[in-house]
Every structure is written in C-alpha cells, then in structure tokens.
Phi, psi and omega in degrees: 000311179244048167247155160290111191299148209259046114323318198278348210245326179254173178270180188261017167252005160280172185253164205307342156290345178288298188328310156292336161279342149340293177307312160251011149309115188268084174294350182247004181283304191280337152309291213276001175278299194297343154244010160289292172342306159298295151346297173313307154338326173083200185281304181301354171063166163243169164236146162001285187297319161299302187308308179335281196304327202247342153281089134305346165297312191258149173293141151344285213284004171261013159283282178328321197272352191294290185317322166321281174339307169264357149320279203301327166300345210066020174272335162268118164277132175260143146303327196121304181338175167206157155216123174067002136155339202260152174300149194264153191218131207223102166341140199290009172283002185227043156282148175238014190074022159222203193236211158179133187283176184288336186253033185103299216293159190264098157286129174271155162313307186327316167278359176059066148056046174266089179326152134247060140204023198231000000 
C-alpha cells in the first residue's frame, strides 16, 4: 500500500543499477512509520514537530517528507489549522470536508476550498 514503485524513485536517465536499487528500497517503511503516527494521533492530529520531537532517534528529515508523500495518496489531510505555528496533519478518516483559510474563515468543498472573501 505505501511502497513506491521503482519508477517513481530513479530517473529515467540513471542507469539500471540505480533501478535495482530502487527495486529494494524500502520507502514504505518510514511512510508507514509516519502514519501510523498519525492514525494514532487521532482527531485532534499531530505536526511535523511532534512527531520530529517525539523519535529523536530517527533523523527529522526522514520524517519531514513523508506526510507530503501520503498527502499526495490521499491518506492524509491538513485542514488549515496550526499548533505552535505548524500545520496540523490528520488521517484523511477524520477529514470533515472542509479547511480554514489563512484569515479564519471556514472553506468548503463546494467552493473547492477556495476563500471568498481573501
């Protein structure tokens, strides 16, 4: 479910040893560490910096890229929110359809999470 195809991972100008590593890379192991993190986290979500703060073991940046990543799957959502300046990040089972703009206001799907008033 969350591994990458090794397509997605060399380019198409390496050469076929990149390809094979590519091919045994476990790229889904730290997706799937991070969203479990998340999952856990619950309704209320976590950000990039709790999760950071709370592995001190594993580096930040094999943390930081992730969420994008499953973002981009749909398994994760931001809402708009923040705690302590970052954005909150949320399994997409607790999305409720809507955002929250930068000036407050509550964007709906209808408007395709667009301000009408910003």
């Amino acid at each position: 479910m969350l591994n990458s195809p090794p397509h997605t991972i060399a380019r198409r100008t390496d050469p076929q040893t990149s390809y094979d590593a590519a091919a045994k890379a476990p790229t889904g192991k730290m997706r799937q560490f991070v969203f479990d993190l998340i999952e856990q986290s619950g309704p209320d979500g976590t950000t990039i910096k709790e999760m950071v703060a709370a592995n001190p073991d594993i580096q930040a940046s094999s943390i930081t890229s992730r969420p994008n990543e499953l973002e981009k799957q749909g398994l994760v959502h931001y809402r708009g929110d923040k705690r302590d300046g970052a954005r909150i990040i949320r399994v997409a089972a607790h999305d409720r359809g809507y955002r929250l703009c930068g000036c407050g206001m509550v964007l709906s799907s209808f408007y395709g999470f667009k301000c009408q008033y910003c």
